[in-house]
Structure formats: C-alpha cells, structure tokens
C-alpha positions as CSV (number, residue, x, y, z in Angstrom):
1,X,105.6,91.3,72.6
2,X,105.5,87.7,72.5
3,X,102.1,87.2,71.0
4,X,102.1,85.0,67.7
5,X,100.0,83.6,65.3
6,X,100.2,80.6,63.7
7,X,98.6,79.3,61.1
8,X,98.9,77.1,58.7
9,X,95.1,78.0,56.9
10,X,93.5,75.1,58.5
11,X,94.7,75.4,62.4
12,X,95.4,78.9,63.9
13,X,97.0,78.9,67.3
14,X,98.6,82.0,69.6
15,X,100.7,82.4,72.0
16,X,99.8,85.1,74.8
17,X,96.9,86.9,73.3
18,X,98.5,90.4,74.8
19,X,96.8,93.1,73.4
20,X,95.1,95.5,75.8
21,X,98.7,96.8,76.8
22,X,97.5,98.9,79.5
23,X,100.2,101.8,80.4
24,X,102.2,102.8,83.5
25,X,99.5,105.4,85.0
26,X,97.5,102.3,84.7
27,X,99.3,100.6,86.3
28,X,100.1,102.9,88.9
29,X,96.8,103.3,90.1
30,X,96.8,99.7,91.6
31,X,94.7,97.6,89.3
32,X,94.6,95.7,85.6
33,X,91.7,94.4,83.5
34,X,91.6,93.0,80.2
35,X,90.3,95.6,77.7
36,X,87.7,93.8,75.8
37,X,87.6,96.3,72.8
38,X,91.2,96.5,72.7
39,X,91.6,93.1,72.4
40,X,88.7,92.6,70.0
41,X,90.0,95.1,67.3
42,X,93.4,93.5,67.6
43,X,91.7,90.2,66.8
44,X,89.8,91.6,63.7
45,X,92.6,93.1,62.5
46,X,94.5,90.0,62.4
47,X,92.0,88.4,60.8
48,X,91.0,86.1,63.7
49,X,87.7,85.0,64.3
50,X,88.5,81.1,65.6
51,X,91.9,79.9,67.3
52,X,92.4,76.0,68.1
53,X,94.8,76.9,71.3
54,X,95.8,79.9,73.5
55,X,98.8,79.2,75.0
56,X,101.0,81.9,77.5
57,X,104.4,81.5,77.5
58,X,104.2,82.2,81.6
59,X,101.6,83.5,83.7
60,X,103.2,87.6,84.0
61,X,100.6,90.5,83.2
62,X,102.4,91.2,80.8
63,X,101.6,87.6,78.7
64,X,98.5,86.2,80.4
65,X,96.4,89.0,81.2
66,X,94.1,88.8,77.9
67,X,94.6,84.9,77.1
68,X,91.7,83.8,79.1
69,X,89.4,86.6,77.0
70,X,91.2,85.5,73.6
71,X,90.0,82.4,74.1
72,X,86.8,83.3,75.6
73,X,86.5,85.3,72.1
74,X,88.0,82.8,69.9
75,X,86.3,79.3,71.0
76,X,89.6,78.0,71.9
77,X,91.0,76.1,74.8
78,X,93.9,77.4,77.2
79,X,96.8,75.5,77.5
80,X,99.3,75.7,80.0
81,X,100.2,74.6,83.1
82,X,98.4,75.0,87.0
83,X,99.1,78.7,86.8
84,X,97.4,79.6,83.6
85,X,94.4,77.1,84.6
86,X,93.8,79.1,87.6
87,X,94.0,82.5,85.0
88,X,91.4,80.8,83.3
89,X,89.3,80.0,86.3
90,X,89.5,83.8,87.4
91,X,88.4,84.8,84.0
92,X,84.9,82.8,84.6
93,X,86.0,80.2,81.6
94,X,84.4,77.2,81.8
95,X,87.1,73.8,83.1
96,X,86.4,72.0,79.6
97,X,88.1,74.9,78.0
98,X,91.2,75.0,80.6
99,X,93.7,72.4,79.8
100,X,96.6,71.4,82.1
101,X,99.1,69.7,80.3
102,X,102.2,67.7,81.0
103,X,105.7,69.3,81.0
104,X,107.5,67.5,78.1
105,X,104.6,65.5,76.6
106,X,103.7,66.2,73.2
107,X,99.8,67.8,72.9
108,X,98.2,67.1,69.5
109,X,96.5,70.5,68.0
110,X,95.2,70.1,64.7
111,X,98.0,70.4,62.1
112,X,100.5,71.3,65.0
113,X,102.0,69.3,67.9
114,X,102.8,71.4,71.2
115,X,105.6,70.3,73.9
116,X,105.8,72.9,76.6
117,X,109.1,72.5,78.2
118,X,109.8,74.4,81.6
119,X,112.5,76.8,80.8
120,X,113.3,79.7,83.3
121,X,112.9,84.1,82.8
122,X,114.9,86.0,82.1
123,X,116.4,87.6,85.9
124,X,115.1,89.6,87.3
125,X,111.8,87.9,87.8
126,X,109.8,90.3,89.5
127,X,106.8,88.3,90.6
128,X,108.2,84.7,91.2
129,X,106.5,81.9,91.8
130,X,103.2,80.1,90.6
131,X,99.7,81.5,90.7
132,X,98.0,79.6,93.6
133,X,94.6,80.7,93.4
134,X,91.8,82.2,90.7
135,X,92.8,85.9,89.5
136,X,89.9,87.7,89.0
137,X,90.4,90.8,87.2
138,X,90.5,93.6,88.1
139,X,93.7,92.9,89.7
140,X,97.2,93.5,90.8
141,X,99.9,93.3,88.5
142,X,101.3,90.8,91.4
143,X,98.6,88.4,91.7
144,X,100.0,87.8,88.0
145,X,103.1,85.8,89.2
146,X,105.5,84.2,86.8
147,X,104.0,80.7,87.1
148,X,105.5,78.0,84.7
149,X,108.1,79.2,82.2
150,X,107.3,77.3,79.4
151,X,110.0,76.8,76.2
152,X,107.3,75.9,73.7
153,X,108.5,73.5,70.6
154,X,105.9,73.8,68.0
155,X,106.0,70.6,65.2
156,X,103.8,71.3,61.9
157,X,102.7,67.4,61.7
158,X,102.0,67.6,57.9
159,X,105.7,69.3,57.0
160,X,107.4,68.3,60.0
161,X,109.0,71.6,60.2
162,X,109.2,72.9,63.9
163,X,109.9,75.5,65.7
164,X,111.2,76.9,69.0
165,X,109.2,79.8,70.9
166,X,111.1,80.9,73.9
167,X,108.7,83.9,75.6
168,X,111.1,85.1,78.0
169,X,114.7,85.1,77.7
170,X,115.4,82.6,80.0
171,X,116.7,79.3,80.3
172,X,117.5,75.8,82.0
173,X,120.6,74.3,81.6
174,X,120.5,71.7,79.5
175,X,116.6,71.5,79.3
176,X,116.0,71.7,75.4
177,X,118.4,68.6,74.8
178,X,118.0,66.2,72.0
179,X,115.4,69.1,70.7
180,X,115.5,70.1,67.1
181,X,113.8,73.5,65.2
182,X,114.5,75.2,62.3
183,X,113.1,78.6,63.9
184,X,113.7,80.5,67.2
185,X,111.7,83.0,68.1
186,X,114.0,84.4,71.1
187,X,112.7,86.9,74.1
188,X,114.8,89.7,74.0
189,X,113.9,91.9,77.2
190,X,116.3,92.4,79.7
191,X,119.2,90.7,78.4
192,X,120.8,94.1,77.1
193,X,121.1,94.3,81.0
194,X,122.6,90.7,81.9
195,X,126.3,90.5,82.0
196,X,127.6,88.9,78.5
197,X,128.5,85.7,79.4
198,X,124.7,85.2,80.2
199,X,123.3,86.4,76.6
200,X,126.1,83.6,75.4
201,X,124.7,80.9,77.6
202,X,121.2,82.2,76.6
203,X,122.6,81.4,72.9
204,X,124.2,78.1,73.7
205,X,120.7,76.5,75.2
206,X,118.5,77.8,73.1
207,X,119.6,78.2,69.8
208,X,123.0,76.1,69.3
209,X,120.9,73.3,70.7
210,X,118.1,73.0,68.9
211,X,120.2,74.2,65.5
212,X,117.8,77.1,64.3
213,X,119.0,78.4,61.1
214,X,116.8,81.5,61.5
215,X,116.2,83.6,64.9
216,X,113.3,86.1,65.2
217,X,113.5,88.7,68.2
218,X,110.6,89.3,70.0
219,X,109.7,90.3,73.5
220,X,111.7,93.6,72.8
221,X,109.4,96.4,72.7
222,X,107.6,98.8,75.3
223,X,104.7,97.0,75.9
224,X,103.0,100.1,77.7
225,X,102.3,101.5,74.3
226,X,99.6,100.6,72.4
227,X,99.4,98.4,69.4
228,X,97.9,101.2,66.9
229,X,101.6,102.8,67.5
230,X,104.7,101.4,66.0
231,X,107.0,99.4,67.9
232,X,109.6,100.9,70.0
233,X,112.3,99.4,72.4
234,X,111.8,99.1,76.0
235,X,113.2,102.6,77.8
236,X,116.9,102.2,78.4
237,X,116.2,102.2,82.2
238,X,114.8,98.9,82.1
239,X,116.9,97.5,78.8
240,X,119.5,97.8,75.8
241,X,118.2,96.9,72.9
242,X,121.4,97.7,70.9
243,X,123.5,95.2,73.6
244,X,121.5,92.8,72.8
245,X,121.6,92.8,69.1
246,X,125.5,93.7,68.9
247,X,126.2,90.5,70.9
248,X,123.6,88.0,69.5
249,X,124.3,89.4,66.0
250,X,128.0,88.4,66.5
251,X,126.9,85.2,67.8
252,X,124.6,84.5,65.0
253,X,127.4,85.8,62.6
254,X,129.6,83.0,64.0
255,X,127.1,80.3,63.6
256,X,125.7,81.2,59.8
257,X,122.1,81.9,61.8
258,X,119.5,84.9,60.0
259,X,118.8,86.9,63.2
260,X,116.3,89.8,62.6
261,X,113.4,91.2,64.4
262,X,109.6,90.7,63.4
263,X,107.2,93.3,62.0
264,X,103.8,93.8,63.7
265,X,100.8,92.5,62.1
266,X,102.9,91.2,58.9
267,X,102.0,87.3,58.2
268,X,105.4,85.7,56.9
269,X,106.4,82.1,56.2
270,X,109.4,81.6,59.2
271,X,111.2,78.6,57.0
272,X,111.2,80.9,53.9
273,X,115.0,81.5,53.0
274,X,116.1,84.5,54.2
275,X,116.5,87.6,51.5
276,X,119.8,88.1,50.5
C-alpha cells in the first residue's frame, strides 16, 4: 500500500486513503465501492479524526478509490490533478473541497509544502490514460484509469526536512532534477518483473537524484487482503518481491542508503538515524 500519514502533531496529511481493499471475487463480479466502515475503523485506528489534505499518488482503484470518502470523513481537501477532481466529483464532494493544482508548483499545507511532479507507473499500466468524466461508485475497476502520476516532494517548512513519495514505481527521465530529500518512500510492485536495467534506472531517477539517505518500500503487498491481516507480498504471478529487494539492496549497499520496508500502523520518525 501506498497510504501514509503524516504528521507532524499540528498538520496530518495522507496519501491515498486505501483502506476498503476489496478482494478478487469482488472484483470479479464487475463492480467496486468504497467500504465506509472499512475505511472508518482504519481511520480510528490510526488515530485520525481531521486531515489537512488527501492526496492519491494516481487515480488507479487501487489508490483513489477511498480518497474522496477519507476526505469526506476527515474535513479535508483533495488534491491532485483533473483526474482525481473528477474522483471527487463522482463521490458527491463539494468543488471547494477538490483542488486542482499545478504540476511543479509548490502548494502550502499547514506545516508542509506539497509539489506534485508528474512521474510515470510502473509498466504495465493496465488502465492508461486520464479520468475524463465523474466516477460514481459503484463502478468498474476501469473507469479508475491511471490519471496523473504524481512524484510527490513533501517539505516540512518549520525543519526543512523533505521528503520524496514515489506511489508507483515509475519514472520520467530526468523529471526529479535539481530535487533534494532525505527520505524515499519507493513503490515496489512490479519491478520484481521488469528487466534489471529498469529497477537501476528506477534507482538512478529517483533516489541517486534526490540523494535520500534512507529508502522505505512500499506499494509491495497484496492489496486484496484486508488490513486486519498482516502484510504479505503480492502473489508471485503478478511480482517478485525477493528480485526486487536483492537488486535494490545491492544498489542501496553501493550508495551507503538504509533501505527497509515499513510496518503497518507503526508511527516512526523517517529522518531518525537508522538502528545499527
């Protein structure tokens, strides 16, 4: 999952909001809807009652399908770009709370600063393409195309620390330069099915570029399960997890980087020094 918290104890703000998880016979039966008390015991038992911003790292199911109900829930705006407004519209919430931002152009949040920069997915994108028109749930799983591909550089203005949330693992050439964070949280999925050279490149524009000392994996785990059961990779039909981290951890080896992956519902600092 690529759902995070952040929160500094003044401004809380999430990525995604995916919580209702619905599985594969749900799926296969044609049609997806947000499940409200899914998504509201996940809220309670992270402790969230108010959120500043909802923002989906793209507009797939498997991201934006709850964020318009999280912020619904929450009070809080959703931020994106045309795709995620017209999420938003479909959910019935109202246009002051949909905000459409600027690729590249810094958006004030409280404590935090957000840039959304368009990045790519990871191949293969199975539902490419924006979301042209309001997706009203229940729905297909296709009317949830991938929409904008956000990279999403988040500044704490008070510290000035930052860090680098990249949802899927995807990339543009060249598109995080002159970009600086401490922290990447990397997407995971799929690339334990991309040749090598790609998870390298992957490396090179994400992390070597901005110069994270610290990488966090996420975007890794079967997300038909639900939350109340641990975490578990992704079937190895559809990914290798153990590709992934045998290549990235040589990568991160080379370049002096802590690379580890994230426990569920566990607040941590991500600029703490890394246990030895």
């Amino acid at each position: 999952m690529s759902t995070l918290l952040l929160d500094d104890g003044n401004t809380p703000i999430m990525t995604d909001g995916f919580f209702s998880r619905p599985g594969l016979t749900r799926l296969a039966l044609g049609k997806i809807a947000p499940s409200r008390p899914r998504v509201q015991g996940c809220l309670t038992r992270a402790g969230v009652q108010h959120l500043a911003a909802v923002l989906p790292v793209h507009t797939h199911y498997d991201h934006a399908l709850d964020s318009a109900l999280v912020a619904e829930l929450t009070g809080a705006p959703l931020i994106g770009g045309q795709s995620t407004a017209f999420i938003g519209r479909g959910h019935g919430l109202p246009e002051d709370r949909i905000v459409v931002v600027d690729p590249g152009s810094a958006v004030p949040i409280g404590n935090f600063e957000v840039t959304l920069i368009e990045s790519g997915h990871c191949p293969p994108d199975r539902f490419p393409g924006p979301v042209t028109a309001p997706v009203r749930p229940p729905a297909r799983v296709s009317a949830y195309r991938c929409g904008e591909a956000w990279a999403t550089l988040v500044r704490h203005t008070p510290t000035g620390r930052r860090l680098l949330i990249q949802g899927s693992a995807g990339f543009r050439p060249g598109a995080l330069a002159g970009q600086r964070a401490e922290v990447a949280y990397l997407g995971l999925g799929q690339l334990g099915r991309q040749p090598e050279s790609y998870l390298r490149d992957y490396w090179a524009e994400t992390v070597r570029t901005v110069g994270a000392h610290t990488v966090v994996g996420i975007h890794w785990d079967d997300f038909f399960r639900p939350l109340h059961l641990p975490l578990r990779a992704l079937p190895y039909a559809a990914d290798d997890l153990n590709v992934t981290l045998r290549v990235l951890g040589e990568l991160a080896d080379a370049d002096g980087v802590a690379l580890r992956l994230p426990t569920v519902w566990r607040r941590e600092d991500p600029w703490a020094p890394a246990p030895r």
